[in-house]
C-alpha positions in Angstrom: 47.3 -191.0 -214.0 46.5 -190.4 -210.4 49.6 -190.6 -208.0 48.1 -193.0 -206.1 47.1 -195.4 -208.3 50.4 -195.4 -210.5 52.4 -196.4 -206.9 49.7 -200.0 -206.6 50.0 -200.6 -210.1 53.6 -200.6 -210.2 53.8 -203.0 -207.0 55.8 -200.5 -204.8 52.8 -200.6 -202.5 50.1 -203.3 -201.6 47.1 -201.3 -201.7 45.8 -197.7 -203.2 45.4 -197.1 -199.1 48.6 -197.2 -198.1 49.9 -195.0 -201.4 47.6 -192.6 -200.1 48.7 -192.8 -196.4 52.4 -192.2 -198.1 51.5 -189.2 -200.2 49.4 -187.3 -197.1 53.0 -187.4 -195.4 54.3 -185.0 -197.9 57.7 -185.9 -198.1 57.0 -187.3 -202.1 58.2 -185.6 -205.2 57.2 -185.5 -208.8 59.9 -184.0 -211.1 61.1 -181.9 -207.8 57.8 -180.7 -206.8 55.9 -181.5 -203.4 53.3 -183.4 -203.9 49.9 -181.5 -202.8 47.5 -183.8 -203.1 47.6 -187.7 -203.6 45.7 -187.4 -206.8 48.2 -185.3 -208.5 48.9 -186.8 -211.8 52.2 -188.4 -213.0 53.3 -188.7 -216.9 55.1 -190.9 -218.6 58.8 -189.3 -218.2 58.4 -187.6 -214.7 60.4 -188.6 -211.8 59.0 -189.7 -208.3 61.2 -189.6 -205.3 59.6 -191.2 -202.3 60.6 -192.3 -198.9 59.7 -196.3 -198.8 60.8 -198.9 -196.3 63.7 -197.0 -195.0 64.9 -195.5 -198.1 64.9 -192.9 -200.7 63.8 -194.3 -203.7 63.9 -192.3 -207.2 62.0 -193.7 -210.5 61.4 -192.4 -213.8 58.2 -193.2 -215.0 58.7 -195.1 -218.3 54.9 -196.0 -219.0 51.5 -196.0 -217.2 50.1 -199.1 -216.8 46.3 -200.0 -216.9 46.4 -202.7 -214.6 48.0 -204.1 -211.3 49.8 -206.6 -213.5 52.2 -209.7 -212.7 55.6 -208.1 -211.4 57.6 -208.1 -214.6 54.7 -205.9 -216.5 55.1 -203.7 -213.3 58.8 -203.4 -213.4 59.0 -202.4 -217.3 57.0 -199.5 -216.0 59.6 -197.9 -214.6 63.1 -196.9 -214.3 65.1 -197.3 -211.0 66.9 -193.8 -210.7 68.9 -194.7 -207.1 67.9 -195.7 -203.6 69.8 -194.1 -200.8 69.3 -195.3 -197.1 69.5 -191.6 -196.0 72.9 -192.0 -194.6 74.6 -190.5 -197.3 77.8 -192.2 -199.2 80.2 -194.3 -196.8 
């Protein structure tokens, strides 16, 4: 499944517009790779790290959903790894 279209279904963004605006950055990561192009495809069992609203956030992609569902089919999507404001530990 396209990049892009995993990060709406899952609800971390509100639109496939601004998941593409994120991934143009450059500063995403599937399973430690840079991601190229915002169509590169994600698996189920990959791991994204992206920079969202201030933070590093880390998932594990658990399943890939076929719709932009209700938040709870979202969530059981995928895994929350860690979030880390950037700062380090305290």
């Amino acid at each position: 499944m396209r990049l892009d279209r995993f990060l709406f279904f899952i609800r971390l963004l509100k639109s496939r517009t601004q998941a593409q605006a994120l991934l143009e950055e450059g500063r995403t990561r599937i399973d430690g790779r840079r991601v190229e192009k915002v169509s590169d495809a994600v698996r189920i069992g990959s791991t994204v790290t992206l920079p969202l609203r201030g933070q590093i956030r880390v998932i594990r992609v658990l399943a890939l959903p076929a719709r932009r569902g209700p938040a709870p089919e979202a969530r059981a999507c995928y895994e929350e790894l860690g979030v880390d404001d950037g700062f380090g530990a305290a």
